[in-house]
C-alpha positions as CSV (number, residue, x, y, z in Angstrom):
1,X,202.1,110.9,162.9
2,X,202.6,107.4,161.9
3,X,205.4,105.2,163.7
4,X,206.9,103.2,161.0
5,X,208.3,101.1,163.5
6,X,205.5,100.0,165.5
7,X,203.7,99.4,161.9
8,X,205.8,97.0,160.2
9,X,206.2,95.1,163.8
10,X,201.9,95.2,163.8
11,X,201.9,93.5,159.9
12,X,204.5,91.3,160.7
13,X,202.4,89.8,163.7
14,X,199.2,90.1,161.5
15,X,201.3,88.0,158.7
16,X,202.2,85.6,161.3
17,X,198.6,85.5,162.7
18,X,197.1,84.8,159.2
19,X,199.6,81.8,159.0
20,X,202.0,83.4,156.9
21,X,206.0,83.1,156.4
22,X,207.2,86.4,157.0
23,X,210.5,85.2,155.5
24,X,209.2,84.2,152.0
25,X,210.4,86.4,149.3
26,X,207.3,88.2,148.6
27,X,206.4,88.7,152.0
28,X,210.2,89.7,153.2
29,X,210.0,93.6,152.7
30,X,206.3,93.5,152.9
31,X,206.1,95.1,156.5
32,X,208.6,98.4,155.4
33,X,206.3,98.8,152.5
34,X,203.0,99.3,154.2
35,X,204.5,101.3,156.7
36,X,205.7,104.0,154.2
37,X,202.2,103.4,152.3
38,X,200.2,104.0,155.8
39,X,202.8,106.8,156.5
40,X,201.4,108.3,152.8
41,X,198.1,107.7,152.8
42,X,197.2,108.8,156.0
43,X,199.4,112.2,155.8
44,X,196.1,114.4,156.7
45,X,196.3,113.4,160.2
46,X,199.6,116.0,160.3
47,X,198.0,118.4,157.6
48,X,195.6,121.3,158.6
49,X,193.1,122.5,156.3
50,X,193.1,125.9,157.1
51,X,197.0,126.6,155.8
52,X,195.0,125.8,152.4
53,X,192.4,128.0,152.6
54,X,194.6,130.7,154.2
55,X,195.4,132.2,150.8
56,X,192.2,134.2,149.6
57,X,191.7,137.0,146.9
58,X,189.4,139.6,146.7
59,X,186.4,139.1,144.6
60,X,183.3,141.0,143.6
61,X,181.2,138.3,142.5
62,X,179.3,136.8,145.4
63,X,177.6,134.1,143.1
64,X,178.1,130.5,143.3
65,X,181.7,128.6,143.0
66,X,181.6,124.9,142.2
67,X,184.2,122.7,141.9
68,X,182.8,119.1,141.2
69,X,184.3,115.8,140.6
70,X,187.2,116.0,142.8
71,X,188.5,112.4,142.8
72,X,189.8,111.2,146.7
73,X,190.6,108.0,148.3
74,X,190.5,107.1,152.0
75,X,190.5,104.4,154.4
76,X,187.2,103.2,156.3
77,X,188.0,103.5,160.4
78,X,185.9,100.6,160.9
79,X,187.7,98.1,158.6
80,X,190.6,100.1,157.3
81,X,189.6,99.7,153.7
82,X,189.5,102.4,150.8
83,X,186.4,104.0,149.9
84,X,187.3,106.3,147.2
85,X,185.1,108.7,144.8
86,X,184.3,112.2,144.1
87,X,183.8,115.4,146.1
88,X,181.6,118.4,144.8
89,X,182.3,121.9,146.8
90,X,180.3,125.0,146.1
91,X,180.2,128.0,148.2
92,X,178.9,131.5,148.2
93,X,182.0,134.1,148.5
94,X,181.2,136.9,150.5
95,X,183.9,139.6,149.5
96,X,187.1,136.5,149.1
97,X,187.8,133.4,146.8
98,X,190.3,130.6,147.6
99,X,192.3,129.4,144.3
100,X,190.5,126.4,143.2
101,X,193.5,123.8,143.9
102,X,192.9,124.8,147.7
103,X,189.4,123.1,147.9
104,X,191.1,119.6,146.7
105,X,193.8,120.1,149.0
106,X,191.3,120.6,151.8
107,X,189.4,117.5,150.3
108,X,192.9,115.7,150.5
109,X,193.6,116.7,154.3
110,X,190.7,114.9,155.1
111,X,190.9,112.1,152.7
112,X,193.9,111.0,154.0
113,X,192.9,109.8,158.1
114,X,191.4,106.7,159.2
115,X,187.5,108.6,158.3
116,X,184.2,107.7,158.2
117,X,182.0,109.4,155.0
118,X,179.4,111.4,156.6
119,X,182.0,112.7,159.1
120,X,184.1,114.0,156.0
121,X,181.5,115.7,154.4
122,X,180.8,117.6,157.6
123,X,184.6,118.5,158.1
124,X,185.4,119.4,154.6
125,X,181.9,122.0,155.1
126,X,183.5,123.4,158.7
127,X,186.8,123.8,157.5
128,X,185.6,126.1,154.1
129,X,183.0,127.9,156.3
130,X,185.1,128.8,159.5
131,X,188.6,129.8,157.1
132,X,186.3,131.6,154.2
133,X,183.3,132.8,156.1
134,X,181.4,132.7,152.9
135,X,177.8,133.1,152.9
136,X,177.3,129.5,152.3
137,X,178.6,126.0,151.8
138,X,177.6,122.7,150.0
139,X,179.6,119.6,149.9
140,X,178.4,116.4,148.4
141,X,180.1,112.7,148.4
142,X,180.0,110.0,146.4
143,X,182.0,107.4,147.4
144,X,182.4,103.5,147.1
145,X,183.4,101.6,149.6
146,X,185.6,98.0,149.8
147,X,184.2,97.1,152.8
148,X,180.9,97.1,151.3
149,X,182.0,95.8,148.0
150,X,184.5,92.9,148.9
151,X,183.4,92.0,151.9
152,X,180.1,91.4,154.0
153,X,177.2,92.2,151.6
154,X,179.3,92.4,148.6
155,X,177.4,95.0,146.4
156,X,180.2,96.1,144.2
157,X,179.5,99.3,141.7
158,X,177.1,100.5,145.0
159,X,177.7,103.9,146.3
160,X,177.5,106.0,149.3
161,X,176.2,109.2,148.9
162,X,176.5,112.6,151.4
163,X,175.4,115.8,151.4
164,X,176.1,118.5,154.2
165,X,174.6,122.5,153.6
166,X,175.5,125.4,155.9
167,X,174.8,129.1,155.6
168,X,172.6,130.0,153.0
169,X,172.4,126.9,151.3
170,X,170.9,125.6,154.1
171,X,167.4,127.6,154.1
172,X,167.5,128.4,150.5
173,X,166.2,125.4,148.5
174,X,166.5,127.9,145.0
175,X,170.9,128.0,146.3
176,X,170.3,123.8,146.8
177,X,168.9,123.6,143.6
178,X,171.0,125.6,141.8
179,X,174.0,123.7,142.8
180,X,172.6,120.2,141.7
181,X,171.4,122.0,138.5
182,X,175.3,123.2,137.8
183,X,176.4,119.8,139.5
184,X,174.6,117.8,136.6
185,X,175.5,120.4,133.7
186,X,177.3,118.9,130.9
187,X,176.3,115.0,131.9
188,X,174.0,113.2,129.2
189,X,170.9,114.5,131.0
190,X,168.9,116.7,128.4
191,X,167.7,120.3,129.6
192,X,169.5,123.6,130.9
193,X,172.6,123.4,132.7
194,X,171.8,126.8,134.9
């Protein structure tokens, strides 16, 4: 849960400590507005993923579901900056299906905590595996990140990339490449989608 309090006291001294007046007019309410934005932005650390994926349906169809291009933003642990992108979900239902909002939301609970990439991927994959128990998972990541782009080595446009497999997906490479055939369908790459 994030204090408010302690927040805006924390930019206040880091306003004062970059040699800024913390009385100017664009700076005066500048503290009380990061504070509510760090009290939105980093909302997943009071969310739990598996109150999204509680809500299942039957289904007969044990073949693949993808959901791709789910757009996130999160904040780098190391530097606190954004990295923000896309997350692609598939899994292999065994008997149950989630309703497709449920995998963003479960994107979003992780999105939204100080995070690291590969240790998102990894989560996301847990959480859908140990609430769903389907017969297989795959999540990929692609991500840029501002500490990479506006700082240090400053490679802007480059991007991050993570994969993370469990269950079936994880010994079948036919299941691995059908999901990056169905991950690419419909981009300007010639050839079958499936």
């Amino acid at each position: 849960m994030v204090d408010e309090k302690k927040v805006k006291e924390a930019i206040t001294l880091l306003l004062e400590g970059i040699g800024e007046d913390v009385n100017r007019e664009g700076l005066k309410d500048t503290p009380d507005r990061i504070a509510r934005m760090y009290k939105e932005i980093l909302a997943g650390n009071d969310d739990d993923a598996a109150v999204h994926l509680s809500k299942c349906f039957h289904a007969d169809n044990n073949e693949i579901v993808l959901e791709k291009d789910i757009v996130f933003y999160s904040m780098c642990e190391h530097h606190m900056m954004p990295f923000f992108g896309k997350a692609h979900i598939a899994y292999i239902p065994d008997g149950k299906v989630v309703g497709l909002s449920k995998l963003a939301r479960t994107v979003e609970v992780f999105a939204r905590r100080l995070q690291i990439q590969e240790q998102m991927t990894a989560q996301i994959a847990d959480a859908i595996m140990e609430e769903l128990k389907p017969q297989g998972v795959m999540v990929v990541l692609e991500a840029e990140h501002l500490c990479m782009t506006m700082r240090g080595v400053k490679k802007p446009g480059s991007k991050t990339v993570t994969m993370i497999a469990r269950g079936a997906f994880e010994s079948d490479s036919g299941l691995k490449n059908m999901f990056f055939q169905m991950l690419n369908c419909g981009k300007e790459t010639s050839g079958d989608c499936v």
